[in-house]
ChimeraX commands (.cxc) that place a marker at each C-alpha (Angstrom):
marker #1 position 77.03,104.87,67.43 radius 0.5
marker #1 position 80.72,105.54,67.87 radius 0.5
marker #1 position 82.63,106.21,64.62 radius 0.5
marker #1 position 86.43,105.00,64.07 radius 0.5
marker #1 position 88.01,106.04,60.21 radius 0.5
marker #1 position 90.89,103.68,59.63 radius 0.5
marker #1 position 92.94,104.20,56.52 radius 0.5
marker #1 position 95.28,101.08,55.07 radius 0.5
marker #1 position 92.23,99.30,57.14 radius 0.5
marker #1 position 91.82,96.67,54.06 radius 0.5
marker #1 position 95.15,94.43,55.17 radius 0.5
marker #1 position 97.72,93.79,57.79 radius 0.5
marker #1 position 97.43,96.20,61.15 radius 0.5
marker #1 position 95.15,98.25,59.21 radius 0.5
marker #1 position 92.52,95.39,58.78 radius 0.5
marker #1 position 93.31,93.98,62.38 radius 0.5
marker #1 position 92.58,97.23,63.59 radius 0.5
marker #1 position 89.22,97.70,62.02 radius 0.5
marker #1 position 87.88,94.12,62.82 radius 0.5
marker #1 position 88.58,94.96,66.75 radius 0.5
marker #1 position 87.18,98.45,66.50 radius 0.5
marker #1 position 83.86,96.53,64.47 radius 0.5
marker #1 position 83.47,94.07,67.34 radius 0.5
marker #1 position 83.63,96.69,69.75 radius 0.5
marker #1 position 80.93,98.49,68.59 radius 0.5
marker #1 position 82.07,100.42,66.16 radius 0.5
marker #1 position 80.84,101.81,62.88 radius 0.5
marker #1 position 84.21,101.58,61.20 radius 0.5
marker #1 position 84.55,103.35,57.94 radius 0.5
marker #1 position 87.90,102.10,56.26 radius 0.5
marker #1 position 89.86,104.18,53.40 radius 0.5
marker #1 position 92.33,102.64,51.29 radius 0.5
marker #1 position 93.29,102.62,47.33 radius 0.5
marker #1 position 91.98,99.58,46.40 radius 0.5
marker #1 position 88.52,98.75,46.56 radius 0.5
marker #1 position 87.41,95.82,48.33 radius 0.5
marker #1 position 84.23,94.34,49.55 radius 0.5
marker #1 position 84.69,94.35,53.01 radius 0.5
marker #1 position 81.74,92.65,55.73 radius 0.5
marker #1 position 80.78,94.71,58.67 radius 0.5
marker #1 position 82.86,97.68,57.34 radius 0.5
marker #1 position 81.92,100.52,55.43 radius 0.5
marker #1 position 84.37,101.56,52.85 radius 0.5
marker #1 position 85.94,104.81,50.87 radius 0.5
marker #1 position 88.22,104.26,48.06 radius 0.5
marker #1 position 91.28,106.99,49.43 radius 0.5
marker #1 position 94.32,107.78,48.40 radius 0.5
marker #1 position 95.47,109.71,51.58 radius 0.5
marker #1 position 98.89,111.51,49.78 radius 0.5
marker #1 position 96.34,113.33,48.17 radius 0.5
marker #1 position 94.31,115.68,49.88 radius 0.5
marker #1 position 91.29,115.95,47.61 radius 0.5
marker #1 position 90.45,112.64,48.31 radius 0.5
marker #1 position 91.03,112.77,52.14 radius 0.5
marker #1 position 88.43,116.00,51.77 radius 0.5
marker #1 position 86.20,114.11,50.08 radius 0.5
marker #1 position 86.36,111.15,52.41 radius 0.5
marker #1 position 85.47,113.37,55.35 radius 0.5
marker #1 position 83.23,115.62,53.86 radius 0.5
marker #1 position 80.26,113.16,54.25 radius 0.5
marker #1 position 80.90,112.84,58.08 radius 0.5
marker #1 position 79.53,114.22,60.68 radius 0.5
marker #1 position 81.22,113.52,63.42 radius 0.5
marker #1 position 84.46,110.91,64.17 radius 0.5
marker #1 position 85.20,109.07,67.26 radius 0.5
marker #1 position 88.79,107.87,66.62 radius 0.5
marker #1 position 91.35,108.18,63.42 radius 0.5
marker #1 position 93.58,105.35,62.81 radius 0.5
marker #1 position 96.09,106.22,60.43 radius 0.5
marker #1 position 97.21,103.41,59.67 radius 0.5
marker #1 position 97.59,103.91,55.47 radius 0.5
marker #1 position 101.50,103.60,54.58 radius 0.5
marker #1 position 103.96,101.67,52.12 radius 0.5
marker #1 position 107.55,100.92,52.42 radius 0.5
marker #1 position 110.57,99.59,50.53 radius 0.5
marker #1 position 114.11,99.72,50.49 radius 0.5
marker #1 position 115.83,103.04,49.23 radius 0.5
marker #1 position 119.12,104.91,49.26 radius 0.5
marker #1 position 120.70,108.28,47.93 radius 0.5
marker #1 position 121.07,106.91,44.80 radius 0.5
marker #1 position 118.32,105.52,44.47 radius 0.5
marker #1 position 114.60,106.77,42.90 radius 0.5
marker #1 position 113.57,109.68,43.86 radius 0.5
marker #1 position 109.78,109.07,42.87 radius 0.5
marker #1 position 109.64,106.06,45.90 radius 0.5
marker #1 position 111.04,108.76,48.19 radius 0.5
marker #1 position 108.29,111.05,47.61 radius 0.5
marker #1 position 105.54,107.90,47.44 radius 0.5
marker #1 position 106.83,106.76,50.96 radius 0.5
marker #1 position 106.95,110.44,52.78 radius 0.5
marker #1 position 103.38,111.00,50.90 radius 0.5
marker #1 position 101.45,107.81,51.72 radius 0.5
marker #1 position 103.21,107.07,55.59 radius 0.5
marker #1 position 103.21,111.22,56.81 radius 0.5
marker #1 position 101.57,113.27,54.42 radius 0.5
marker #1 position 98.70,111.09,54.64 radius 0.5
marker #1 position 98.57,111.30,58.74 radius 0.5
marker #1 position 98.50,114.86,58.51 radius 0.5
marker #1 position 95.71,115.21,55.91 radius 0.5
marker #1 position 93.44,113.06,57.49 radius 0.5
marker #1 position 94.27,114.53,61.43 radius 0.5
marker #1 position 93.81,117.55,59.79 radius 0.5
marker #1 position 90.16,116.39,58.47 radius 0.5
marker #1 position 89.10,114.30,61.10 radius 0.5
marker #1 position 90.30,116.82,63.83 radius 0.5
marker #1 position 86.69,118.85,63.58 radius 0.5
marker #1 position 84.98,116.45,63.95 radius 0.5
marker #1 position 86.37,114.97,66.73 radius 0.5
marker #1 position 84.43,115.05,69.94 radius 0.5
marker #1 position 86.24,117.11,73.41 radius 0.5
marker #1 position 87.24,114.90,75.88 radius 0.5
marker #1 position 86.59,111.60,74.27 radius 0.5
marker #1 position 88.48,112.01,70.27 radius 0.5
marker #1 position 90.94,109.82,69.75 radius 0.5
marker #1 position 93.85,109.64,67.28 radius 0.5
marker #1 position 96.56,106.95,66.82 radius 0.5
marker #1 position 99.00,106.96,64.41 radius 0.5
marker #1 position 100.97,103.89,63.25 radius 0.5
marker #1 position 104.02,104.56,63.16 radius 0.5
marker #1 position 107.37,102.19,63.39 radius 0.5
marker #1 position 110.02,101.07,65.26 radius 0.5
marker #1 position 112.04,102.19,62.35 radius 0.5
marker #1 position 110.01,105.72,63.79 radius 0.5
marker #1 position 112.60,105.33,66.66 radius 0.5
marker #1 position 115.73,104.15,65.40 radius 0.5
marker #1 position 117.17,104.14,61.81 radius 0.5
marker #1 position 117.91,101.65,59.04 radius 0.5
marker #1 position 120.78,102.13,56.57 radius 0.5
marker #1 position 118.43,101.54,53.18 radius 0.5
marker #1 position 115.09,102.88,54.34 radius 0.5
marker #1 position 116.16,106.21,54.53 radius 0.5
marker #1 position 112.57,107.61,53.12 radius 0.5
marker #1 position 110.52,104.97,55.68 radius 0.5
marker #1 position 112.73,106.16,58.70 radius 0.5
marker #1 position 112.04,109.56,57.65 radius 0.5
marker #1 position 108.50,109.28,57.56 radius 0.5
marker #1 position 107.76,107.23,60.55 radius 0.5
marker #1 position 110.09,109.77,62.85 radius 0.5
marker #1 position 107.87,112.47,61.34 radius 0.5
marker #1 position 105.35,110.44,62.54 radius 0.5
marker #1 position 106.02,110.11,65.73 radius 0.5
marker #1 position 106.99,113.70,65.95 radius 0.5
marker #1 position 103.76,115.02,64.47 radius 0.5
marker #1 position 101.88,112.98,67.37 radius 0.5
marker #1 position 103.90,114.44,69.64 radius 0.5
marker #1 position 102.75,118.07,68.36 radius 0.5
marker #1 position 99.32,117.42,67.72 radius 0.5
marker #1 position 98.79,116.06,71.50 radius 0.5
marker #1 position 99.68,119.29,72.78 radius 0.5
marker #1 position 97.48,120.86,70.43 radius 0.5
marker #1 position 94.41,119.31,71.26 radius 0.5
marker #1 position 95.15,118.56,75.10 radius 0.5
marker #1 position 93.30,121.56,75.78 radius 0.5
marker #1 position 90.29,119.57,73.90 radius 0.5
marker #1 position 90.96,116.55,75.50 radius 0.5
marker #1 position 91.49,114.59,73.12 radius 0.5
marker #1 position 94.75,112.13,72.77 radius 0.5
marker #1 position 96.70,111.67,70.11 radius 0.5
marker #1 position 99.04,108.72,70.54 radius 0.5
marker #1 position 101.62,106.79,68.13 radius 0.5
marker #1 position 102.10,102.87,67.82 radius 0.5
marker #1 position 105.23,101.33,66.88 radius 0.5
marker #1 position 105.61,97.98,65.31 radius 0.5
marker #1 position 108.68,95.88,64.99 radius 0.5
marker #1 position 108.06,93.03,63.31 radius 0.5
marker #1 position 104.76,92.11,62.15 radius 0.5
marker #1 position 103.19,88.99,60.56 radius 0.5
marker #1 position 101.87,90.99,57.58 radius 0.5
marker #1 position 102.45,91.08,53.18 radius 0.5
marker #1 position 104.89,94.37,53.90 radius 0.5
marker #1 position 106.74,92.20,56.47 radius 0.5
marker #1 position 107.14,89.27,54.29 radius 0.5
marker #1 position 108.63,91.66,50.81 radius 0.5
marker #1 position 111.28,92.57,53.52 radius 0.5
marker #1 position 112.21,89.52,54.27 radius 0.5
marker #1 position 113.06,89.48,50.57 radius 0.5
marker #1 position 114.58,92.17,50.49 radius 0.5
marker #1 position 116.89,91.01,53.12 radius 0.5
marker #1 position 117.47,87.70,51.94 radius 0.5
marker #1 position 116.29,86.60,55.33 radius 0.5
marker #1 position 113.11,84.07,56.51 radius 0.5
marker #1 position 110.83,84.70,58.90 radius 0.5
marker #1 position 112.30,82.34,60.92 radius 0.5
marker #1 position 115.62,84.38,61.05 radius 0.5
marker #1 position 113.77,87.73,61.67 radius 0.5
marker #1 position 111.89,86.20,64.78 radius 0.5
marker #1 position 115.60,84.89,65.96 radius 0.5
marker #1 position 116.73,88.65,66.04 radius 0.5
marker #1 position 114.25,89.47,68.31 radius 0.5
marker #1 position 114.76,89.59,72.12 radius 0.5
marker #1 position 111.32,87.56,72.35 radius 0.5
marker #1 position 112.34,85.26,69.43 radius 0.5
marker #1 position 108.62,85.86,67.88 radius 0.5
marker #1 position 107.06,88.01,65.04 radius 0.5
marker #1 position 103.95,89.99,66.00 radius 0.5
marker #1 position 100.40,89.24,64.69 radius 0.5
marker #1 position 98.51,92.17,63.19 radius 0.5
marker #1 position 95.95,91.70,66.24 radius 0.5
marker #1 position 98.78,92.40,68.83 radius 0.5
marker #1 position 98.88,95.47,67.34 radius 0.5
marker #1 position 95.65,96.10,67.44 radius 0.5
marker #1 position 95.38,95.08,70.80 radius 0.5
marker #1 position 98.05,97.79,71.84 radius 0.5
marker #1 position 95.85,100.62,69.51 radius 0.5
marker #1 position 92.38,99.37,71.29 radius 0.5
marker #1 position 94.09,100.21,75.14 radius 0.5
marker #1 position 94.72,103.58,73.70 radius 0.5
marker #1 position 91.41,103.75,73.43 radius 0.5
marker #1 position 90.01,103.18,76.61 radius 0.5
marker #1 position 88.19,105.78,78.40 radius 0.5
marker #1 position 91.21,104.14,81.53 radius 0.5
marker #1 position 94.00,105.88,78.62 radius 0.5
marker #1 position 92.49,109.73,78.48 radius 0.5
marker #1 position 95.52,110.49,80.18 radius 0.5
marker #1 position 97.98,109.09,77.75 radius 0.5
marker #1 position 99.14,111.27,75.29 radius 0.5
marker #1 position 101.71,112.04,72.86 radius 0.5
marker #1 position 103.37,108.86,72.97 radius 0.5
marker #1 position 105.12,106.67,70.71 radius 0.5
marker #1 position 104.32,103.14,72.49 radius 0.5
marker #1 position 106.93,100.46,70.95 radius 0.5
marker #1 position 105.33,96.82,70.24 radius 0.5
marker #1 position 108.54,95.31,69.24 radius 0.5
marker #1 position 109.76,92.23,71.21 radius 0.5
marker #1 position 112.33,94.21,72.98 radius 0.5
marker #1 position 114.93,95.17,70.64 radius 0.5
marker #1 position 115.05,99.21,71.59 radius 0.5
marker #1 position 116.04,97.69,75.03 radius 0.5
marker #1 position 119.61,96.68,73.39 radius 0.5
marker #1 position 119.98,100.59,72.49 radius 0.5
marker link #1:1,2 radius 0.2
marker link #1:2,3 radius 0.2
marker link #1:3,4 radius 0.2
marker link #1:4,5 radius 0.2
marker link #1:5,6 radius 0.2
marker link #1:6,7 radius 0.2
marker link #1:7,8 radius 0.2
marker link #1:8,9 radius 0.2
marker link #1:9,10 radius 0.2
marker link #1:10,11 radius 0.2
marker link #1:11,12 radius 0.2
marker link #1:12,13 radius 0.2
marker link #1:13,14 radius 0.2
marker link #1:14,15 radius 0.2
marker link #1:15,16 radius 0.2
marker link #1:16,17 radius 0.2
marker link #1:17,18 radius 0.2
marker link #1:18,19 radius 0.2
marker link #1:19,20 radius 0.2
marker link #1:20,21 radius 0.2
marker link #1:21,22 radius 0.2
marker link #1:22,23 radius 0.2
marker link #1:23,24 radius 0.2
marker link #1:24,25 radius 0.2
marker link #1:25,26 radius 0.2
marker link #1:26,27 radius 0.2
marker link #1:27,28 radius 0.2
marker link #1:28,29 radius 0.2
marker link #1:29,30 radius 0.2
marker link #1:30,31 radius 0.2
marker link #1:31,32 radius 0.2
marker link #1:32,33 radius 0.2
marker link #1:33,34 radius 0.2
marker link #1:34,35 radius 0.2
marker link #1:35,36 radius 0.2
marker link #1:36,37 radius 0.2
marker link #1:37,38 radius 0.2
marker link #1:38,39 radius 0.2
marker link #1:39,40 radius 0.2
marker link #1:40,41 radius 0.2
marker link #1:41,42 radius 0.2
marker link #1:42,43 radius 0.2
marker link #1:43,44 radius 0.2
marker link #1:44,45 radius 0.2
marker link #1:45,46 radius 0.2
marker link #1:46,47 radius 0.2
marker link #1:47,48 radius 0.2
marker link #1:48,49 radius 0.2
marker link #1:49,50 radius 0.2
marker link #1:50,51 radius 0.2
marker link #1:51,52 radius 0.2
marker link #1:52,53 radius 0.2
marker link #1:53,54 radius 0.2
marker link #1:54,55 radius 0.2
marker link #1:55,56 radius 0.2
marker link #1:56,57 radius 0.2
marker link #1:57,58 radius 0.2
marker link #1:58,59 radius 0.2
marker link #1:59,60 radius 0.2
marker link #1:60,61 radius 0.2
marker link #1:61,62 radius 0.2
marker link #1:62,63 radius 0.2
marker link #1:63,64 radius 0.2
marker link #1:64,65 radius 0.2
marker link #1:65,66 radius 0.2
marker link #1:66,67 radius 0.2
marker link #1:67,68 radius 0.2
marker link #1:68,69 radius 0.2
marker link #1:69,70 radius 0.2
marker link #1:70,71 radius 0.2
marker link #1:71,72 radius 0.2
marker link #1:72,73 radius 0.2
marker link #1:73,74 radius 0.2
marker link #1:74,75 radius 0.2
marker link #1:75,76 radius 0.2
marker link #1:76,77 radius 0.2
marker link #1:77,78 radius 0.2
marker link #1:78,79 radius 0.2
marker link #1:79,80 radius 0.2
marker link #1:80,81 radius 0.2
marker link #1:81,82 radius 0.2
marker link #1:82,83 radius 0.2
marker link #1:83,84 radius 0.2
marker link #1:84,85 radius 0.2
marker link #1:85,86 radius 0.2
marker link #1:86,87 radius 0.2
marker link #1:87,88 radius 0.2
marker link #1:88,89 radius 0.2
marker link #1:89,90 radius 0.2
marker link #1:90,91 radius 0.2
marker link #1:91,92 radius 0.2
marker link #1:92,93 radius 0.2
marker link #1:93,94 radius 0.2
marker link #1:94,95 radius 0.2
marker link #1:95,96 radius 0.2
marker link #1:96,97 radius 0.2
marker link #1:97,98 radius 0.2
marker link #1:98,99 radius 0.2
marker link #1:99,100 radius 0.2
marker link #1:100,101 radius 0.2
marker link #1:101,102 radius 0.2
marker link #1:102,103 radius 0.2
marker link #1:103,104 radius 0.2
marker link #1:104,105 radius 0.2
marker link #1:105,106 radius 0.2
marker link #1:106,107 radius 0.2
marker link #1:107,108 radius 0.2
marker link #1:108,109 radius 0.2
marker link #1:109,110 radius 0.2
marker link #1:110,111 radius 0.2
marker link #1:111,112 radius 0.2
marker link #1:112,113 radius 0.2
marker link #1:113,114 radius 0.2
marker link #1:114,115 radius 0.2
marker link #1:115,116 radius 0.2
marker link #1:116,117 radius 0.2
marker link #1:117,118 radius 0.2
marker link #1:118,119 radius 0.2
marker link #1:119,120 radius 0.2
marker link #1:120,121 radius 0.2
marker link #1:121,122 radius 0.2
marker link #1:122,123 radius 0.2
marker link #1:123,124 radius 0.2
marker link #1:124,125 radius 0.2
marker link #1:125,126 radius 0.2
marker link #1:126,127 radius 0.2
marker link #1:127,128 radius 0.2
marker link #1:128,129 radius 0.2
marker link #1:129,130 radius 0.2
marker link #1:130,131 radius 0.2
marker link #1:131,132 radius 0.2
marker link #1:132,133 radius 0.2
marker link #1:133,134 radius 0.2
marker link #1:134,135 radius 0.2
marker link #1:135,136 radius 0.2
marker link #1:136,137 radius 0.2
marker link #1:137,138 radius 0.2
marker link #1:138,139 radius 0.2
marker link #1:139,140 radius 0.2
marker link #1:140,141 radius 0.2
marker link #1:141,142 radius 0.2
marker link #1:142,143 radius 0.2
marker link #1:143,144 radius 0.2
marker link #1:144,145 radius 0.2
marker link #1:145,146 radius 0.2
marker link #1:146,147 radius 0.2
marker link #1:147,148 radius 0.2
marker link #1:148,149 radius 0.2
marker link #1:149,150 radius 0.2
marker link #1:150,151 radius 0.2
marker link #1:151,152 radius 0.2
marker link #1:152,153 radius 0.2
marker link #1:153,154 radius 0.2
marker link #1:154,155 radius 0.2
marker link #1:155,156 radius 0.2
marker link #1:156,157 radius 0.2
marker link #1:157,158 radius 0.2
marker link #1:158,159 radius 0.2
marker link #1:159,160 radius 0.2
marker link #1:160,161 radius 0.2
marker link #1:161,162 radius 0.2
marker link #1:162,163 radius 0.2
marker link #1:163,164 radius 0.2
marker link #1:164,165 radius 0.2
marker link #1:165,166 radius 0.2
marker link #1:166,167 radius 0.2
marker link #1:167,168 radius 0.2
marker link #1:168,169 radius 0.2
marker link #1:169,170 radius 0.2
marker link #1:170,171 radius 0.2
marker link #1:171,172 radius 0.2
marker link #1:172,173 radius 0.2
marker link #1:173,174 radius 0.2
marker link #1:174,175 radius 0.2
marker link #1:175,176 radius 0.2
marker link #1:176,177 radius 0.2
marker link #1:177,178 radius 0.2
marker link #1:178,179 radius 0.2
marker link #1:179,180 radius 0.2
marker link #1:180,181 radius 0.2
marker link #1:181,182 radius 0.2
marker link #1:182,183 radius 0.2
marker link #1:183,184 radius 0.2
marker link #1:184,185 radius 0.2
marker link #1:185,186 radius 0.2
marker link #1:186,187 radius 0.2
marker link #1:187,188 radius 0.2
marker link #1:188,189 radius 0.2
marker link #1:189,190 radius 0.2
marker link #1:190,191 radius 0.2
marker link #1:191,192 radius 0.2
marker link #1:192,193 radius 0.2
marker link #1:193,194 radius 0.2
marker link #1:194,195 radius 0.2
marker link #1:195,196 radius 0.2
marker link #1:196,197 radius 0.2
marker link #1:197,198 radius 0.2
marker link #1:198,199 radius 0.2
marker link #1:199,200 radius 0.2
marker link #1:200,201 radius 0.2
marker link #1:201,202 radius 0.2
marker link #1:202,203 radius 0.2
marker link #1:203,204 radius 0.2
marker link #1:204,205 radius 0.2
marker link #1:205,206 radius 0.2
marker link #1:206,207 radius 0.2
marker link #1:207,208 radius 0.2
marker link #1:208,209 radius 0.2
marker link #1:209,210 radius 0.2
marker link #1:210,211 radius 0.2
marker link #1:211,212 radius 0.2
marker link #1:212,213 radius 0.2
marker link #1:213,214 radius 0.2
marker link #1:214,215 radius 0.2
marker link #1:215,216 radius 0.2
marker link #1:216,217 radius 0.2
marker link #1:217,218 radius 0.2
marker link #1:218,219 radius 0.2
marker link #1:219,220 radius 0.2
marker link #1:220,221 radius 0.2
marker link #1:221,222 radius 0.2
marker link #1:222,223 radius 0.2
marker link #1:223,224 radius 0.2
marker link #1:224,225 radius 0.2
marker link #1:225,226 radius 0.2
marker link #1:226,227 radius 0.2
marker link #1:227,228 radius 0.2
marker link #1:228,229 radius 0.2
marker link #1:229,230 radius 0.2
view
């Protein structure tokens, strides 16, 4: 049996992302902080800023098909603001991606390992107050870039997927933190719609196909068409 680890798998994209991978076949193992009982999944309580855990998390496996990272947090933050969210967001969104490539890469099989990263649209462009999420999700996307040279020689792919809006609990504290709805998020959007969590997990699960192996080292933008304004 094929085996995907998904981190942040127990909500949002994370969770959209396992149930595909599940359906499909998959013997999904999903890591996140909280524990939660979780059918048709196995799960690992992870913290993935901290790299005992991720070595304990892979240390059991044996082999790994395909690494979603898909663990991250976000929130609104300035110069003057707290330093200790700074750190939590650069830990949890890209220290986390590279502890867990880093563990999952050895056990990834030539020609066939896949990794996908989720990154941001907010990995391509920047935000005024999310200076530490716009950090992080560029160093995202240029860590997949990097690590799908690396491995090319392997074979394997290592591939980044960018959000815009999503229909998902971080989605909705922005809003607050905008003062905006929903409603007036979707009207910014070229499309005039917010994203569902299995949209994005559509977009990860092409990646995937055997039809992608020549894909790699992208940063593939589900976003409604807003980077075609820049």
């Amino acid at each position: 049996m094929t085996v995907a680890v998904i981190t942040g798998g127990t909500r949002g994209i994370g969770r959209a992302v396992a149930d595909r991978l599940a359906a499909a076949g998959y013997q999904t193992i999903i890591a996140a902080r909280k524990p939660r009982v979780l059918l048709g999944h196995t799960f690992h309580p992870c913290d993935v800023s901290d790299p005992e855990q991720v070595r304990r998390l892979f240390a059991g496996l044996r082999r790994v098909d395909v690494l979603v990272n898909a663990a991250g947090i976000a929130g609104a933050n300035t110069l003057d603001g707290d330093d200790a969210l700074w750190h939590a967001i650069i830990g949890s969104n890209l220290h986390g991606t590279y502890y867990c490539s880093k563990a999952a890469v050895p056990l990834l099989p030539d020609g066939t390992g896949r990794i996908v990263n989720i990154a941001s649209v907010l990995g391509l462009r920047g935000v005024p107050d999310q200076t530490a999420y716009c950090a992080a999700k560029h160093g995202v996307v240029g860590f997949t870039r990097s690590l799908a040279l690396a491995l090319a020689p392997r074979g394997i792919t290592v591939n980044a997927v960018c959000p815009g809006w999503v229909a998902t609990e971080m989605a909705a504290a922005r809003y607050r933190e905008l003062g905006i709805t929903e409603a007036e998020a979707a009207a910014g959007v070229p499309t005039g719609r917010i994203a569902t969590p299995a949209e994005i997990a559509d977009a990860v699960m092409w990646l995937l196909r055997p039809e992608s192996r020549g894909i790699t080292g992208h940063a593939l933008p589900v976003e409604g068409g807003g980077l075609a304004r820049a």
